[in-house]
C-alpha positions as CSV (number, residue, x, y, z in Angstrom):
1,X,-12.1,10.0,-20.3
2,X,-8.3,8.7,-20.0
3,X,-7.6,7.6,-16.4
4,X,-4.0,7.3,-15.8
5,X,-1.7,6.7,-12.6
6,X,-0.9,9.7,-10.6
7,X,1.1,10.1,-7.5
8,X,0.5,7.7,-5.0
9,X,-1.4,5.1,-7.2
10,X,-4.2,8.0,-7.3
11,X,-6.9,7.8,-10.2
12,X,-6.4,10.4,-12.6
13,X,-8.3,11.5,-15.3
14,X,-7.5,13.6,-18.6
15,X,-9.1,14.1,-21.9
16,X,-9.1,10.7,-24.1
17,X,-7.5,10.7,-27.4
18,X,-5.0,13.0,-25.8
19,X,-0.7,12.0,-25.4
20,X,-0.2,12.3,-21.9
21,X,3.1,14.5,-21.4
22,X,6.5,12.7,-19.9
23,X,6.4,13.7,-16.3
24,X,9.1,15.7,-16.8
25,X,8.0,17.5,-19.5
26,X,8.1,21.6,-18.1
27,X,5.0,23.3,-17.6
28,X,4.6,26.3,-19.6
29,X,4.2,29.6,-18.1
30,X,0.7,31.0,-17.1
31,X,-1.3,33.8,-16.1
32,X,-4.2,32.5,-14.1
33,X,-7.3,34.8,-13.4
34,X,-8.7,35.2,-9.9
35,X,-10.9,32.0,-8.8
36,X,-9.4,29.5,-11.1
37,X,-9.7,25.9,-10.3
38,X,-6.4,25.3,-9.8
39,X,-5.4,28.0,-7.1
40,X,-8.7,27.1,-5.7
41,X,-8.2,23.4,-5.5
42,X,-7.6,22.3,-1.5
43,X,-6.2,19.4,-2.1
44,X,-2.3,18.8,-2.9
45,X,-2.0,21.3,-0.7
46,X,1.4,23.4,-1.6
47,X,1.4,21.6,-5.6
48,X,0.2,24.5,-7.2
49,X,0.6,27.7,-4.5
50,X,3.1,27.1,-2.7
51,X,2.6,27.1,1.5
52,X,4.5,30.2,2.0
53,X,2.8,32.0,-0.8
54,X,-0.1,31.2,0.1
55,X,-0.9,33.7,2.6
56,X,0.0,36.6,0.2
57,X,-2.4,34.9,-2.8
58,X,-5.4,33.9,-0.8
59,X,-7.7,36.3,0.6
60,X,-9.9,35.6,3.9
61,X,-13.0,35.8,1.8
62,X,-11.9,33.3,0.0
63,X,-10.5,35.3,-3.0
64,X,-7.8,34.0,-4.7
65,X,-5.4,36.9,-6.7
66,X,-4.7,36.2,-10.4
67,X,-1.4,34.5,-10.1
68,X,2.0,34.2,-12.6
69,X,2.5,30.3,-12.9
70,X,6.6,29.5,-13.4
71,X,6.8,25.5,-13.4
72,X,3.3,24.6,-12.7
73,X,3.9,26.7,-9.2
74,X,2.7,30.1,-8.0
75,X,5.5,32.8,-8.5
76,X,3.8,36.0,-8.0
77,X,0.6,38.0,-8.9
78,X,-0.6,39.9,-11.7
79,X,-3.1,43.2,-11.9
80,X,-4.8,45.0,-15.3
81,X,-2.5,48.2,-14.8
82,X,-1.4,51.5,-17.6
83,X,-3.4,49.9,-20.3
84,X,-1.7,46.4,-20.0
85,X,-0.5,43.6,-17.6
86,X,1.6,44.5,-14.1
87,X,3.6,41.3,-13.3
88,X,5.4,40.8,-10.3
89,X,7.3,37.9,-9.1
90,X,7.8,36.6,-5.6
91,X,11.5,35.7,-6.4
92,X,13.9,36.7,-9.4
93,X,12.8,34.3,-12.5
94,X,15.2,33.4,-15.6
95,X,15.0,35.2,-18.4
96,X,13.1,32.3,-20.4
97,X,10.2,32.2,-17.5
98,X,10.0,35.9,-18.4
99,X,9.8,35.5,-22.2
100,X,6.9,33.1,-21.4
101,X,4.9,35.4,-19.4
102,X,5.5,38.1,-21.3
103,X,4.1,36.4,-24.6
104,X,1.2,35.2,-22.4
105,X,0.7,38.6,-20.8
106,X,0.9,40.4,-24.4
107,X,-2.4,38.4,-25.5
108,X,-4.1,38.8,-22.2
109,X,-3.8,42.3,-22.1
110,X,-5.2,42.5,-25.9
111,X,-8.1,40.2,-24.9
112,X,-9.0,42.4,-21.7
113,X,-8.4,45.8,-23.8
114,X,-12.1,46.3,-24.0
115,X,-12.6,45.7,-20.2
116,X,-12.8,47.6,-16.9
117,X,-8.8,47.8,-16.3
118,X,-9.9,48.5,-12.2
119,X,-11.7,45.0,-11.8
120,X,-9.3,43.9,-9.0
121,X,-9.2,47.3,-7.7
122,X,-10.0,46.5,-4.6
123,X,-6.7,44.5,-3.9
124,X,-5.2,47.4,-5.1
125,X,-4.0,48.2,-1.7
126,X,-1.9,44.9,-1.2
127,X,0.8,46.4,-4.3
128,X,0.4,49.9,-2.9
129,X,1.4,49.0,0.7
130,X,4.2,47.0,-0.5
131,X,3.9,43.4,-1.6
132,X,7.3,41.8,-1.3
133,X,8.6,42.1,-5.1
134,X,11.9,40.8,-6.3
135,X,10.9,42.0,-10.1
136,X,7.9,43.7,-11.9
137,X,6.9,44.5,-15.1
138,X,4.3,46.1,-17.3
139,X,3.4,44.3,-20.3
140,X,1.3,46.0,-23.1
141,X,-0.8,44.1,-25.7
């Protein structure tokens, strides 16, 4: 394990034998599945989902949504949909955030072609009752 300085003087850790990225180095975009680590995490609270996102990502049960990260942050939520990827975005992103989750989406959607496209179904009713959207798209593997 590589321990490094973090914000605050707080211990890190990483992988060893790995280069630690320049701080301000951009964080590539993601699609993050339901319950992942990050969106789960409670501390740092508003580094990954930001505070007034979290209410529309985090579910009382505890469920998280899978979530469209844009600069290591939440910027929306994603659902299997029309044999491929529904993104939607909380705000309008820049045409290179969209390139990014577009390629991502592409070889999700192709890695979850075999699957049960309705596994989040029953969230289903948060896009159908209007989630705020400033953009959406369908992305096909």
């Amino acid at each position: 394990m590589l321990r490094v300085t973090g914000p605050g003087r707080a211990a890190l850790f990483d992988v060893g034998d790995v280069t630690v990225p320049a701080e301000d180095t951009p964080a590539p975009q993601s699609l993050l599945p339901m319950w992942d680590g990050a969106l789960m995490a409670r501390t740092g609270a508003g580094r990954v989902v930001p505070e007034g996102y979290r209410p529309l990502v985090a579910r009382r049960n505890g469920d998280m949504l899978p979530c469209l990260l844009v600069d290591g942050q939440v910027a929306r939520v994603w659902r299997a949909a029309d044999s491929g990827l529904e993104l939607t975005a909380f705000y309008k992103l820049g045409k290179v955030a969209w390139q990014g989750l577009t390629g991502e989406a592409e070889r999700l959607s192709a890695l979850l072609a075999d699957r049960d496209p309705a596994v989040y179904r029953r969230y289903g009713h948060l896009w159908d009752k209007g989630f705020p959207v400033a953009e959406s798209a369908i992305v096909k593997g």
